[in-house]
C-alpha positions in Angstrom: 0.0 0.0 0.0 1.1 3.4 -1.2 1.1 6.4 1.5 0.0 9.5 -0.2 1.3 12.8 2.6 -0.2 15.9 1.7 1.1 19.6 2.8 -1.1 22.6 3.4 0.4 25.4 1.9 -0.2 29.2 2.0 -1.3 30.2 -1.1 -0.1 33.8 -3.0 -2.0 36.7 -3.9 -1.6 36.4 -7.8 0.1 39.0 -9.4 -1.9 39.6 -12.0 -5.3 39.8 -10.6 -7.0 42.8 -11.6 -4.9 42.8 -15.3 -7.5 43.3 -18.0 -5.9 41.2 -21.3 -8.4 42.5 -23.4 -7.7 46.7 -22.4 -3.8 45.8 -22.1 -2.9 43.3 -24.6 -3.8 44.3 -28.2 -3.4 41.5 -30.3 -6.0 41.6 -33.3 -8.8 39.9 -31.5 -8.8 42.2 -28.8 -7.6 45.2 -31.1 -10.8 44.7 -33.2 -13.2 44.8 -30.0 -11.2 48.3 -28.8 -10.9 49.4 -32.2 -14.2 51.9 -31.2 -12.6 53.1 -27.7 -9.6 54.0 -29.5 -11.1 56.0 -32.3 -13.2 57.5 -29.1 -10.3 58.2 -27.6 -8.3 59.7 -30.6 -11.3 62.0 -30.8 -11.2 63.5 -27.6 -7.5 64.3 -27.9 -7.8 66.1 -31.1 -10.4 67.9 -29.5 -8.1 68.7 -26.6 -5.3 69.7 -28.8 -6.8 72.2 -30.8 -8.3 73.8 -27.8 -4.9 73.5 -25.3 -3.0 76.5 -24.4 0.4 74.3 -25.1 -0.5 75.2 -28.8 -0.1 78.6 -30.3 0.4 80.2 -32.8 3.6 82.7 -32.3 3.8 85.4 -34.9 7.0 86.6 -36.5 7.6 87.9 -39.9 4.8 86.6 -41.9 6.3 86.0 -44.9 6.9 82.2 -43.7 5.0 79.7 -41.8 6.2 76.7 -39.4 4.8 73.8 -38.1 6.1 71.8 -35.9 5.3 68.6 -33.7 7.4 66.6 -31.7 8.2 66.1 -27.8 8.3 70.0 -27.0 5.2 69.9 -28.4 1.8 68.4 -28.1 0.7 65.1 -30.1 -1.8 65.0 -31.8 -1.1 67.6 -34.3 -3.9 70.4 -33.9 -6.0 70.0 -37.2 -8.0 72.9 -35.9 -5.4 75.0 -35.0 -3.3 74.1 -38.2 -6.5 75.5 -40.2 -7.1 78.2 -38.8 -3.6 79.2 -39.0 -2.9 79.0 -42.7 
C-alpha cells in the first residue's frame, strides 16, 4: 500500500489579478473589440489639442510659416489650430 502525505500550503496573492488582457494586450482579437474606444479616444484628444493653451500660434515675420510637432510639443497635431492658421 502506497502512503499519499499531503502539505497545506499558504497560497499567494496572484500577481496579476485585476490585469485586463483585453484593455492591455492588443493582439487583433482584442484590437478589433477596442478598435471603437480607441477611435473614441483619438477624438477627444484632437479635440483637446486644438483647444490647449500648449499650442499657439507665435507670430514673426509673416512671410513664412512653421509647423512643428514633436516632444516640445503636443501630439496630436492640432488640425484645428493648423487651419485656422494658414
Amino acid at each position: 500500500m502506497c502512503s499519499l502525505r499531503l502539505e497545506v500550503r499558504e497560497t499567494k496573492a496572484n500577481p496579476l489579478s485585476g490585469f485586463n488582457v483585453e484593455e492591455t494586450v492588443m493582439i487583433p482579437a482584442h484590437a478589433r473589440r477596442r478598435h471603437v474606444v480607441i477611435e473614441e479616444r483619438l477624438k477627444e484628444l484632437q479635440a483637446y489639442a486644438d483647444s490647449s493653451e500648449l499650442n499657439r500660434v507665435e507670430y514673426g515675420q509673416r512671410d513664412a510659416g512653421f509647423i512643428t510637432s514633436g516632444i516640445s510639443y503636443v501630439w496630436p497635431l492640432p488640425i484645428g489650430l493648423i487651419k485656422r492658421f494658414v
